[in-house]
C-alpha positions in Angstrom: -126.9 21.4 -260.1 -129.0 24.1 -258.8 -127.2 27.2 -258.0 -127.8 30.2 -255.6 -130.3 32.6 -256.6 -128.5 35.5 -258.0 -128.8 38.6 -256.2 -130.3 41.8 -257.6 -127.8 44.7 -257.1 -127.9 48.5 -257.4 -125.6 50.5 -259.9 -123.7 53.8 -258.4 -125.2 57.3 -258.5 -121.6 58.9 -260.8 -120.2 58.1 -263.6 -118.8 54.8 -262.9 -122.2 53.7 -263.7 -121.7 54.4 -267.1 -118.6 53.4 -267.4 -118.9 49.8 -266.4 -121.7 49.6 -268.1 -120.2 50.5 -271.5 -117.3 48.3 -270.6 -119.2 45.3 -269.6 -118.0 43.0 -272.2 -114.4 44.1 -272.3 -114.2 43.3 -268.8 -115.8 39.7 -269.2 -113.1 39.2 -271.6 -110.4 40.0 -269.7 -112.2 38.5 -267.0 -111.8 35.1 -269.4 -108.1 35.5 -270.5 -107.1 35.8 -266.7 -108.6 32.3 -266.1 -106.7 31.0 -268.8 -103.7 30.9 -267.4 -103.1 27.3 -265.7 -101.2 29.4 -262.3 -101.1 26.4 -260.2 -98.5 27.1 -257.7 -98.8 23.7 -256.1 -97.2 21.7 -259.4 -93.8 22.4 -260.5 -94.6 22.1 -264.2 -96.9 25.1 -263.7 -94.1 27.5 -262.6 -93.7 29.5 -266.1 -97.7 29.5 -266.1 -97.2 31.4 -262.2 -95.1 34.1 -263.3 -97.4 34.8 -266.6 -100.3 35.1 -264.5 -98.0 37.7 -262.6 -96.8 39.5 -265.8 -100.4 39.7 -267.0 -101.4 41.4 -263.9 -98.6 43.7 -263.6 -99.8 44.8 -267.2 -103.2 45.1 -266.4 -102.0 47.6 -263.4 -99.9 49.8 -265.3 -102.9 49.6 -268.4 -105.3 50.6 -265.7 -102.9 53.5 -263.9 -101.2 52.1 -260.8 -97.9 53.1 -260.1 -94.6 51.8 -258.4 -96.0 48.2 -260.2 -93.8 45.4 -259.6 -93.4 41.8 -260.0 -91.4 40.9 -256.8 -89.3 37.7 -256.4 -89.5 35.5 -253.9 -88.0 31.9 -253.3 -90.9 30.8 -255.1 -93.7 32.5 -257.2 -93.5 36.2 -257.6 -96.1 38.9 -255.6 -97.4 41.5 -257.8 -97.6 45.3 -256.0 -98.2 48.7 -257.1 -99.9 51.4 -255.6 -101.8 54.5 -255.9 -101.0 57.4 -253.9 -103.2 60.2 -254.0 -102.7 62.3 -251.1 -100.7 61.2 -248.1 -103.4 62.8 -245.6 -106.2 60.3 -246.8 -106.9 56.7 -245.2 -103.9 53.8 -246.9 -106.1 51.0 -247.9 -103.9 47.6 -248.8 -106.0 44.8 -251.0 -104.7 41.5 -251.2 -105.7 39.2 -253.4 -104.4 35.5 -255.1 -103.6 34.8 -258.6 -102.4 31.3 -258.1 -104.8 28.6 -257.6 -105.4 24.7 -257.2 -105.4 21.8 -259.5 -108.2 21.1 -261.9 -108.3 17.7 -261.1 -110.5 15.4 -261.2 -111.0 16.8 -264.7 -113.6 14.2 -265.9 -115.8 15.9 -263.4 -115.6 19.3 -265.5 -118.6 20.6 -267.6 -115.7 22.5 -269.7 -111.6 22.4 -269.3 -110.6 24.1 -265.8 -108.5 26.7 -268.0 -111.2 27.4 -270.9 -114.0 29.0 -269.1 -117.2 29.7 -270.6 -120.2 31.7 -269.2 -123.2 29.6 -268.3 -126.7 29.9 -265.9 -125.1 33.7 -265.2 -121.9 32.2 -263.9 -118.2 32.4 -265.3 -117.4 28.6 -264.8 -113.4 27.8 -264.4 -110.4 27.4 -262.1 -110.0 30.7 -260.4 -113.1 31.8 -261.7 -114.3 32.5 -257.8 -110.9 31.6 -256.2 -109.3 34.0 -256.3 -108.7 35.2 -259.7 -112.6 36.7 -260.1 -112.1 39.1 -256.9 -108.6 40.2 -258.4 -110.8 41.2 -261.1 -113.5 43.1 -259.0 -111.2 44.9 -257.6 -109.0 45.7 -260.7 -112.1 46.8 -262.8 -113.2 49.0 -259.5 -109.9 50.8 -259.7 -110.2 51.6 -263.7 -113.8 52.8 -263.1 -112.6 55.3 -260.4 -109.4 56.8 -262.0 -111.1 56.8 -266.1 -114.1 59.0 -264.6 -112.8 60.6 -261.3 -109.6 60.6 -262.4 -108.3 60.0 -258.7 -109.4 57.4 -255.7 -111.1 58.7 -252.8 -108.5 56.6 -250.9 -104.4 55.6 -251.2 -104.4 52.0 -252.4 -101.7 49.4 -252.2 -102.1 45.8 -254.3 -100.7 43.1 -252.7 -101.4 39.6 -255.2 -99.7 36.9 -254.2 -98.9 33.5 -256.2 -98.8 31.2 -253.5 -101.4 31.3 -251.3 -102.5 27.5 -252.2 -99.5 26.7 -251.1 -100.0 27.6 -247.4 -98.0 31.1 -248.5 -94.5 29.7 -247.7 -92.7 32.9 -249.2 -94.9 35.7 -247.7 -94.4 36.3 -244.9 -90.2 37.3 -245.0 -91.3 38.9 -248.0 -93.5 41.2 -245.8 -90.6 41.8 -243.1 -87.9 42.5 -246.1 -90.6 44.9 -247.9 -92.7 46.7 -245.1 -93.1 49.9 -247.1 -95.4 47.8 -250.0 -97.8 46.5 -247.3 -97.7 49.6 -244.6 -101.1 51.0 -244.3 -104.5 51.9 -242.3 -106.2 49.1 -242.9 -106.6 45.9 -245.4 -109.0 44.8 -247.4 -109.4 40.6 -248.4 -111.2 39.3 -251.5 -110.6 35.9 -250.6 -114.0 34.7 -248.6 -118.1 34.9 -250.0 -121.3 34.8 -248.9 -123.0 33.2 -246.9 -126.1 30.1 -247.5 -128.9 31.1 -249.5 -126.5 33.8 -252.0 -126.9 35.8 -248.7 -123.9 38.9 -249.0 -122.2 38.4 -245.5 -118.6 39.7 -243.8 -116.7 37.2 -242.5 -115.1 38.0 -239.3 -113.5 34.9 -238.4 -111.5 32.4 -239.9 -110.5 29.0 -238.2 -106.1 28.4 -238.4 -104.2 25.4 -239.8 -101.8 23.0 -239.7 -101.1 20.5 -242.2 -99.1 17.3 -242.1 -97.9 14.1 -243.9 -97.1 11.3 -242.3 -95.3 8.1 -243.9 -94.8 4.9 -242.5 -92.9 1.9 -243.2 -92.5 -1.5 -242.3 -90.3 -3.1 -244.7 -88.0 -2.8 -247.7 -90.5 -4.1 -250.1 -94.0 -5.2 -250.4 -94.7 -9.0 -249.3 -97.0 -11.7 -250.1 -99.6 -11.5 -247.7 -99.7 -15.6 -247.6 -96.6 -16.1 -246.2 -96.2 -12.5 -244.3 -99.7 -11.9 -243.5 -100.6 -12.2 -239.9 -96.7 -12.4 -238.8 -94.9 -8.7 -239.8 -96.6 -5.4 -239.2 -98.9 -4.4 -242.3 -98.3 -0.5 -242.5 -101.8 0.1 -244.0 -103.6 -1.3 -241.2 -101.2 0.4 -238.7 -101.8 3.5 -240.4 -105.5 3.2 -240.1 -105.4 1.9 -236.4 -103.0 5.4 -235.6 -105.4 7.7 -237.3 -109.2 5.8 -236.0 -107.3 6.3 -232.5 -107.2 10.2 -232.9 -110.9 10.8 -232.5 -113.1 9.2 -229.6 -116.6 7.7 -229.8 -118.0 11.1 -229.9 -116.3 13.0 -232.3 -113.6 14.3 -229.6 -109.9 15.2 -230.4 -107.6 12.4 -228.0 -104.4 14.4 -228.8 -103.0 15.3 -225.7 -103.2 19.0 -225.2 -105.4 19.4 -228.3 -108.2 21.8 -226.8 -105.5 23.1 -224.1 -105.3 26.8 -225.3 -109.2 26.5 -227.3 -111.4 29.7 -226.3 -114.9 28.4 -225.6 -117.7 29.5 -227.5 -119.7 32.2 -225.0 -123.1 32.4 -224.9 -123.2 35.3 -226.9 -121.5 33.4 -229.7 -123.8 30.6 -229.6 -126.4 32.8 -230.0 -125.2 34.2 -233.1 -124.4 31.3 -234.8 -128.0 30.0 -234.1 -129.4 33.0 -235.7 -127.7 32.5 -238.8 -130.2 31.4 -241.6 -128.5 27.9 -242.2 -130.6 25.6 -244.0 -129.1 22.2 -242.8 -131.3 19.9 -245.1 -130.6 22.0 -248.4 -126.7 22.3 -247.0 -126.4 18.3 -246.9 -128.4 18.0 -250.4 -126.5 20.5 -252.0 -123.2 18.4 -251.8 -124.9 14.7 -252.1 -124.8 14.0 -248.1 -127.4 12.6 -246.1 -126.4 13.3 -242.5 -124.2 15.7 -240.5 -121.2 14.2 -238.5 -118.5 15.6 -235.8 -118.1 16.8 -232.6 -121.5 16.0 -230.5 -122.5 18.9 -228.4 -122.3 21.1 -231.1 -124.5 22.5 -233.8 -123.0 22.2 -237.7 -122.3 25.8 -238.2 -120.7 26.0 -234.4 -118.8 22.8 -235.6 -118.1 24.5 -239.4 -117.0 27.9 -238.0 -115.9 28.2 -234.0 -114.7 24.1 -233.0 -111.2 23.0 -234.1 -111.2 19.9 -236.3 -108.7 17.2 -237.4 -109.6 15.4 -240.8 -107.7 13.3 -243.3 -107.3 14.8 -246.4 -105.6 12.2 -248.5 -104.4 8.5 -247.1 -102.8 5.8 -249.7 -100.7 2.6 -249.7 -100.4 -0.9 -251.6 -102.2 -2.2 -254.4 -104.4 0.5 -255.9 -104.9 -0.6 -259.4 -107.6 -2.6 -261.3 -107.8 -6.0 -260.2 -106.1 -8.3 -257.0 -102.9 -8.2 -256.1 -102.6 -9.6 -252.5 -99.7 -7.9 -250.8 -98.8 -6.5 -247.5 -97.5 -3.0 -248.8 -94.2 -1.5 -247.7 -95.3 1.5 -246.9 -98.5 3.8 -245.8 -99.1 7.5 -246.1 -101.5 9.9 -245.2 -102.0 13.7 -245.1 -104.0 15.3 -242.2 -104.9 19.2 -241.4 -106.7 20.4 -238.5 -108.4 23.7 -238.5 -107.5 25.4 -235.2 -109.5 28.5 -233.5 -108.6 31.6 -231.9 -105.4 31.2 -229.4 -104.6 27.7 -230.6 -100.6 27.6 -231.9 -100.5 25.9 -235.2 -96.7 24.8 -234.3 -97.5 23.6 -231.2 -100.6 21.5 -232.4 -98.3 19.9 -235.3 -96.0 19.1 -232.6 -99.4 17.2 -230.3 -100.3 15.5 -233.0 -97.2 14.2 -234.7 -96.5 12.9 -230.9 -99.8 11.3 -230.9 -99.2 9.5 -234.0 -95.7 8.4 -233.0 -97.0 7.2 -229.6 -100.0 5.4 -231.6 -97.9 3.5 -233.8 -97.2 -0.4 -233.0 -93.8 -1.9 -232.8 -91.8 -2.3 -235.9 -93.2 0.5 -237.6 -90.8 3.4 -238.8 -92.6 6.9 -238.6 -92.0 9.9 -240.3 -93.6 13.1 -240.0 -93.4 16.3 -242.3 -94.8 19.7 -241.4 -96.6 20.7 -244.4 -97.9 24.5 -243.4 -99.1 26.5 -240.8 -101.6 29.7 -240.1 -102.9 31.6 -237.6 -106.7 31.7 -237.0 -108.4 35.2 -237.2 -110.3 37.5 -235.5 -111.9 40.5 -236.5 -113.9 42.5 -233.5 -117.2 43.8 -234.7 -117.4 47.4 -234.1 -114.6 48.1 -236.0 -114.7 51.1 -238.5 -113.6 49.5 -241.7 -116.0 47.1 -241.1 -118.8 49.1 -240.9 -117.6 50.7 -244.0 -117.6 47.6 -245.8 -121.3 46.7 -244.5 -122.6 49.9 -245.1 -121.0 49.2 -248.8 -122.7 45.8 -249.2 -125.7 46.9 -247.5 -126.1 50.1 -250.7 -125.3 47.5 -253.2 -127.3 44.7 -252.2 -129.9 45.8 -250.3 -129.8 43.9 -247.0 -127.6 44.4 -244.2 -124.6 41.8 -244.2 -124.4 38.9 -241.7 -121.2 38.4 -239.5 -120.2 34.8 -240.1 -117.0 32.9 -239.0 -115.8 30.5 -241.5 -113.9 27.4 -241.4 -111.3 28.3 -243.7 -107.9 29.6 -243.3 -106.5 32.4 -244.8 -103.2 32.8 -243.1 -102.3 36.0 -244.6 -105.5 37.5 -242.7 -104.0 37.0 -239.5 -100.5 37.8 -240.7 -101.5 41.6 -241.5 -103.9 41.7 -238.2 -100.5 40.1 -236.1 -97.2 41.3 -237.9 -98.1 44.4 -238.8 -101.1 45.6 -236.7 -103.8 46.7 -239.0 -107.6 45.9 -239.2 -108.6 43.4 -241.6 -112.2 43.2 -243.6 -112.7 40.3 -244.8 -114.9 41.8 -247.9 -115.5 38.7 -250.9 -118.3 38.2 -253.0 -118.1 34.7 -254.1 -121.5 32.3 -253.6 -121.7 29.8 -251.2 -121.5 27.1 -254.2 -118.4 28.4 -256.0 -117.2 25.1 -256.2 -113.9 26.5 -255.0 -111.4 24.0 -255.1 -113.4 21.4 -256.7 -114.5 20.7 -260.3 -116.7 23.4 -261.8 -115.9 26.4 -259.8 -117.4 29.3 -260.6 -118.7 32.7 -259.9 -121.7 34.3 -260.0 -121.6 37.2 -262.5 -124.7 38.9 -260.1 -122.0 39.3 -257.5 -119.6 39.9 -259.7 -121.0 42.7 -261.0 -121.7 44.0 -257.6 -118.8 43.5 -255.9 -117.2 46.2 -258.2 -119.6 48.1 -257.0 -119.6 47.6 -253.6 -115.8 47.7 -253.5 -116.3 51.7 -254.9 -118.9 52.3 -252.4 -116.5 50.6 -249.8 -113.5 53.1 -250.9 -115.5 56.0 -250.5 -117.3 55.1 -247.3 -113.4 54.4 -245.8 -112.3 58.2 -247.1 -114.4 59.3 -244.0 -113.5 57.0 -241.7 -110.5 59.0 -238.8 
């Protein structure tokens, strides 16, 4: 494929030019052995492989000179802190970051193994390589450049790395309420978002909610023939199908009742903004294979991507599914469905709509059962804000244009978490490519923004010391 052009960036005026130069290599390498551990927090069999990539960051911290390091339990994977406290009258900034990540499957889609990356065309290509593992890294090697040639930090820092985050963060969140003093500061920094089309360094200020669901159906005790069933018991598959076509109308509208009840409307204002984004619709279709846009009508594709809730089947299965014929009517359906939810919409409340829907939807004779399987808050970030203008000054210095503002359709609960629970401003500051292949095969990261977010996250740090 055709990646991104990789973006020129500028080294630091100090020292810590020197000192990542000279330690280029070392870095990469550490860089590599991080991605080598398989930290998928979604599989069970992965849980030993969790709490090494824990342990090998805790090491790294205390290697590099944090203090108070810890690897925290939870009631699942552990959450790495430590800290570095320089002078209680300075700015408290708390990075959070993810070392856990997602499958490597489909793996006969990989150039290389997910878990044995290899540089290649500029990029580190692996699991984790962009997701979230590489901005961990960014922001560890930013901290060893400071404290080797400064020998301080122009700010107090607090690392917050969590091992569960693709897994909708299920532990986080009483971990924050039972240990306020490790995540207590001025403001938070997020390396868990990129640029934007075109390689273009952008700060994402909003980030679209979820809920996820599975729901299971079942019409029988066993599959049946379809010859002497067919036509004369409910087939689950094709009820299943019927209850999900019946969630969306002819126009790409949400039916569940209540759905767009608490939505805020895009003003003009934001319409405008997301129309002067430099979105290249053609080369966004080409670059994944499609050949035409779908979804909500009225809406533009970036409105649609970014600022318009959306409901979508992420995985549906039932029956036969092997080689050959096997003519049944199956037992049993199942399918998984999220929907990416805007500002003021309640993840509960939606799971609650749409499990009703589905219930309502479903013919008689069908058993339905319904799991919630994660919620998040969508997220806001007001432009204006100081940290923010810290961080796009920062990118600005490094890269040499002035950042867009995007919203992105993503969730990343733990955004609005800190902005909600705890009441601190939240940059969204990541430096990943718009074709990281995050959560797909071949994910990687451009080692152009690599190299520059470590030095725009520097640049950031000192730009925040001033901010108050």
């Amino acid at each position: 494929m055709a990646y991104a052009p990789t973006l020129a960036w500028k080294g630091l005026e100090g020292p810590e030019e020197a000192h990542l130069v000279a330690t280029a290599a070392t870095r990469m390498a550490k860089y590599a052995e991080f991605l080598k551990i398989p930290s998928v927090s979604a599989l069970p069999e992965n849980a030993a492989d969790c709490r090494a990539a824990a342990e090998w960051l805790a090491a790294e911290l205390r290697r590099i000179g944090a203090e108070r390091v810890e690897v925290s339990e939870t009631g699942g994977h552990p959450i790495v802190v430590a800290e570095k406290i320089v002078n209680s009258s300075l700015p408290t900034v708390v990075i959070y970051g993810h070392y856990d990540v997602q499958p490597g499957d489909p793996l006969d889609l990989w150039k290389t193994s997910p878990f044995e990356p290899i540089v290649r065309d500029g990029r580190m290509l692996g699991r984790g390589s962009a997701d979230d593992k590489g901005q961990i890294v960014i922001h560890l090697s930013a901290l060893e450049a400071l404290v080797t040639t400064r020998g301080t930090l122009p700010v107090n820092v607090k690392y917050v790395f969590e091992g569960e985050e693709e897994s909708s963060s299920v532990n986080l969140e009483s971990w924050m309420a039972a240990n306020p003093d490790r995540c207590s500061g001025d403001a938070v920094i997020i390396s868990d978002s990129g640029f934007f089309d075109g390689n273009r360094p952008a700060l994402t200020v909003g980030l679209r909610g979820i809920t996820y669901i599975q729901v299971d159906v079942r019409a029988s005790d066993v599959d049946l023939h379809s010859g002497s069933y067919g036509g004369s018991v409910v087939n689950p598959a094709n009820a299943l199908a019927a209850m999900i076509a019946s969630l969306h109308d002819e126009n790409g509208h949400i039916t569940v009742p209540g759905f767009y009840d608490d939505v805020v409307e895009l003003t003009p204002a934001d319409r405008a903004a997301f129309a002067a984004l430099p979105f290249d619709e053609p080369g966004y279709l080409a670059g994944i294979g499609a050949t035409a846009t779908a979804g909500e009508r009225g809406f533009s594709t970036v409105e649609r991507r970014g600022g318009r809730p959306t409901l979508d089947v992420n995985g549906i299965w039932g029956g036969f599914m092997g080689d050959g014929s096997k003519t049944i009517i199956p037992a049993h359906a199942h399918a998984k469905i999220s929907c990416r939810l805007v500002t003021a919409q309640d993840p509960e409340k939606i799971s609650r709509q749409l499990e009703a829907a589905l219930r309502a939807a479903a013919p008689a004779g069908l058993q339905v059962a319904v799991q919630n399987l994660g919620n998040g808050d969508a997220f806001l970030t007001p432009l204006g804000d100081p940290y923010l203008n810290a961080a796009a000054g920062a990118l600005e210095a490094t890269f040499g244009v002035p950042p867009l503002y995007i919203r992105e359709g993503g969730s990343i609960p733990i955004a609005a978490l800190f902005q909600k629970e705890l009441g601190l401003p939240v940059v969204l500051l990541g430096f990943t490519p718009p074709d990281d292949n995050a959560h797909a095969p071949n994910e990687s990261m451009d080692l152009g923004n690599f190299e520059g977010g470590i030095r725009a996250v520097i640049r950031a740090l000192d730009a925040i010391a001033t901010v108050g």
